[in-house]
N, C-alpha and C positions, 0 to 999 in steps of 0.2 A: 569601483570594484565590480564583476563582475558577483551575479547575483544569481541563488539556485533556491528553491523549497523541494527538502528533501518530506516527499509523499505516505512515506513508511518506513517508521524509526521506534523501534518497540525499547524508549527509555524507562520504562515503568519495571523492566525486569532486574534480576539479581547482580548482574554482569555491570549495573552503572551505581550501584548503591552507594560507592564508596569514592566517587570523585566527577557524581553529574554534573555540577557546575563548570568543572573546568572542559566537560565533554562536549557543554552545551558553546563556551568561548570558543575552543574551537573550531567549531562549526561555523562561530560567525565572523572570525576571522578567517575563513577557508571561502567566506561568501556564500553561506548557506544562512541566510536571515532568517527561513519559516521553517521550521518543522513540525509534521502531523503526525502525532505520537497514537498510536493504536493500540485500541481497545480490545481486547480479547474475549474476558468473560465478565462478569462485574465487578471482582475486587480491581481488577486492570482499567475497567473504563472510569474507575472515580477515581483511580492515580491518575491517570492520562488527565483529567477535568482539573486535578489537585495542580499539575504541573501547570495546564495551559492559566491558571489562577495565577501561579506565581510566576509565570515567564509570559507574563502581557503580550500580546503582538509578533514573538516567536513562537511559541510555543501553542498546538491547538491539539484539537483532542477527537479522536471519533469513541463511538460505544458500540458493541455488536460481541454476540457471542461465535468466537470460530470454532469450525468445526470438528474439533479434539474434543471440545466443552458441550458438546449439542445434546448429549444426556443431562445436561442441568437447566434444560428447557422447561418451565413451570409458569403459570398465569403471572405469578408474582412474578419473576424474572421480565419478565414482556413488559408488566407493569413500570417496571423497576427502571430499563431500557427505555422507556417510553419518557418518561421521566427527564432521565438523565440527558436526554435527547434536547428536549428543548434548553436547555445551558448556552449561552451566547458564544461558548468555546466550541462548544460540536461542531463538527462539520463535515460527519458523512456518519451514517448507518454501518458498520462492521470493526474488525475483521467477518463477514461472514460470506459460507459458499459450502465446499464438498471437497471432502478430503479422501477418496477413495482409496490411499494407500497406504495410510495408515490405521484408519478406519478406529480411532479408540475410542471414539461414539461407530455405534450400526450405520448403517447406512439408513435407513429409514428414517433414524434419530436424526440424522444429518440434514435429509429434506425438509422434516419436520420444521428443524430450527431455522435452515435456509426463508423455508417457504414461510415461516410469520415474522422472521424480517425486512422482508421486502414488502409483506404489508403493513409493518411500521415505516418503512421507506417510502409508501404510497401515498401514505394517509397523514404525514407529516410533510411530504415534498420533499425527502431530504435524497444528497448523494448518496451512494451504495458506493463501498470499499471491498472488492470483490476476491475469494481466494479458490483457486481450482484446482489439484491434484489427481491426476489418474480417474475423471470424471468427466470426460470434455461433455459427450453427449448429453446426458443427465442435465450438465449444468447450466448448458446450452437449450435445450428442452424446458428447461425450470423458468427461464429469462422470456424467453420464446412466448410462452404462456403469460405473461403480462405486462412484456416491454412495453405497452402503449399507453399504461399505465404510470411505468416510472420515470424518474427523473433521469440524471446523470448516471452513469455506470464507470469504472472504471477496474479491468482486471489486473490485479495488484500483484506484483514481484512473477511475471511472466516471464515462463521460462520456453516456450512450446517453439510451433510449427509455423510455416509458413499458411498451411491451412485455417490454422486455431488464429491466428491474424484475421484473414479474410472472413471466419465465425464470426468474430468483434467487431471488425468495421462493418459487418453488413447490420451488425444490430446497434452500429452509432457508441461505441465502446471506447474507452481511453485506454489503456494500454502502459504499466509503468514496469522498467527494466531497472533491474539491479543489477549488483557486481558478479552475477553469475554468468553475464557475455563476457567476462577475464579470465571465463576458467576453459583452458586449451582442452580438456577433458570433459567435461560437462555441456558446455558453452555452443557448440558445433552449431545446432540445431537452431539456438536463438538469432545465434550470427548472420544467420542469412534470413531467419525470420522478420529483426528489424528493419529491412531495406522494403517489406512494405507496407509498414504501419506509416498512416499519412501524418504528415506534418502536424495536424492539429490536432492529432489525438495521442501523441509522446508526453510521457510525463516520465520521470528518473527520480528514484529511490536509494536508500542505502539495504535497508532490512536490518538494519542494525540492532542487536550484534552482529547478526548471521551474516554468513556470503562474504565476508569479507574477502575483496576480489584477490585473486589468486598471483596474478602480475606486479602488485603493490611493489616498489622498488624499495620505499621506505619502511623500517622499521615498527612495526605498530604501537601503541603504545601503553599497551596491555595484549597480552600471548593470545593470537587467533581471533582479537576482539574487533570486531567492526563499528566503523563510527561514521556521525552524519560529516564528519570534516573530510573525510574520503569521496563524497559523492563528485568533486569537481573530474576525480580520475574516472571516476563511473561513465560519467558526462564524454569526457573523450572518449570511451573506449564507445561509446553507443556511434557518437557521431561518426567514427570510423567506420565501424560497420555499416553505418547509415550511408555512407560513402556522402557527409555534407559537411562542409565547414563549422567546428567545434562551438563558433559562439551564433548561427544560425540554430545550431541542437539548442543548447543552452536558452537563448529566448524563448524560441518555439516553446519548451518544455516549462519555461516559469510562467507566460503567459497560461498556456493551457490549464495548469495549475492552480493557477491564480480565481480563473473562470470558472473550472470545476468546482474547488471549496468557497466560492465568493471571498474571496481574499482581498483587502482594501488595497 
């Protein structure tokens, strides 16, 4: 069977509480064997460590506070993160980044929390799981200032520009698409965006719940819910626009994946 790790699946939320198990079979009869369930603020990054505990070898975990949460930035929380980091489950620093558009942390709060996680990102060597909204400059700017320092980067459920592309590969950036290239509405911009993200730096997502792509032929299985067992349709719809043959996307994307998080 063909084989996927789906990069960013937020199962710690309220939307899987009452039938995770059978969300997680599906995924792995859909050929999605890994999934990296993300961290948001700290009651989310010890689910996420909870799950990667009880789903051995599927299941893995990042920590990071995102940036909605960036006013609960405190010594202790860094500590807290610091911590929870070295876990054998972990395998990247966030959700964190700059959310300027909805902004329910300040914007200053948001650098703040940005900027001392990427020096826990430094000072441990770990990946960064990157998120960027209506911030390109900023957040570009923030990286800019001490990519030479970091490890891996990867900017997570990218929806942007052919521009904001050539931003990321010029600073060595991975790059992961979700079901937001299915939406005929939304989608424009990404569509032609992915034709030049280089081969070794695609990695494919669900965002699950969210995004659940718009095109879906089939029925979902819960109203407007998104699951990691979707990502194989994610997969083709990227390689289309990518204009490459669906299981060239597909490897490319698990390899890369694999390398990024150190995956066995």
């Amino acid at each position: 069977m063909t084989q996927y790790i789906d990069i960013g699946v937020n199962l710690t939320g309220s939307s899987f509480k009452k039938d995770l198990p059978e969300v997680i079979e599906r995924a792995q009869q859909s050929g999605v064997e890994k999934l990296i369930v993300t961290g948001t603020d700290s009651y989310h990054s010890e689910q996420a460590i909870t799950l990667s505990e009880q789903y051995q070898s599927v299941c893995y975990a990042t920590v990071g506070l995102h940036p909605h949460h960036a006013s609960d930035l405190s010594q202790d929380l860094v500590s807290e993160m610091r911590e929870m980091l070295w876990h054998r489950n972990v395998v990247a620093v966030g959700e964190c980044g700059l959310d300027f558009n909805r902004n329910f942390s300040t914007r200053q709060e948001q650098i703040r929390a940005f900027e001392a996680q990427l020096e826990i990102a430094i000072e441990l060597q770990k990946p960064v799981f990157l998120h960027q909204r209506d911030a390109h400059d900023d957040f570009i700017s923030i990286i800019k200032s001490c990519r030479s320092d970091l490890g891996q980067l990867v900017a997570h459920c990218f929806t942007g520009s052919i521009e904001e592309v050539n931003d990321f590969v010029t600073l060595d950036m991975y790059i992961g698409v979700t079901g937001w290239i299915c939406d005929e509405r939304r989608g424009m911009s990404l569509q032609q965006a992915v034709k030049h993200i280089p081969m070794d730096r695609i990695m494919i997502e669900s965002d699950a719940p969210y995004l659940l792509p718009r095109d879906l032929q089939e029925k979902p299985v819960a109203k407007n819910r998104n699951e990691p067992c979707y990502l194989p349709h994610i997969a083709s719809a990227v390689a289309r626009h990518m204009g490459i043959e669906e299981k060239q996307l597909i490897t490319a994307a698990y390899n890369n994946s694999c390398e990024f998080f150190n995956l066995g």
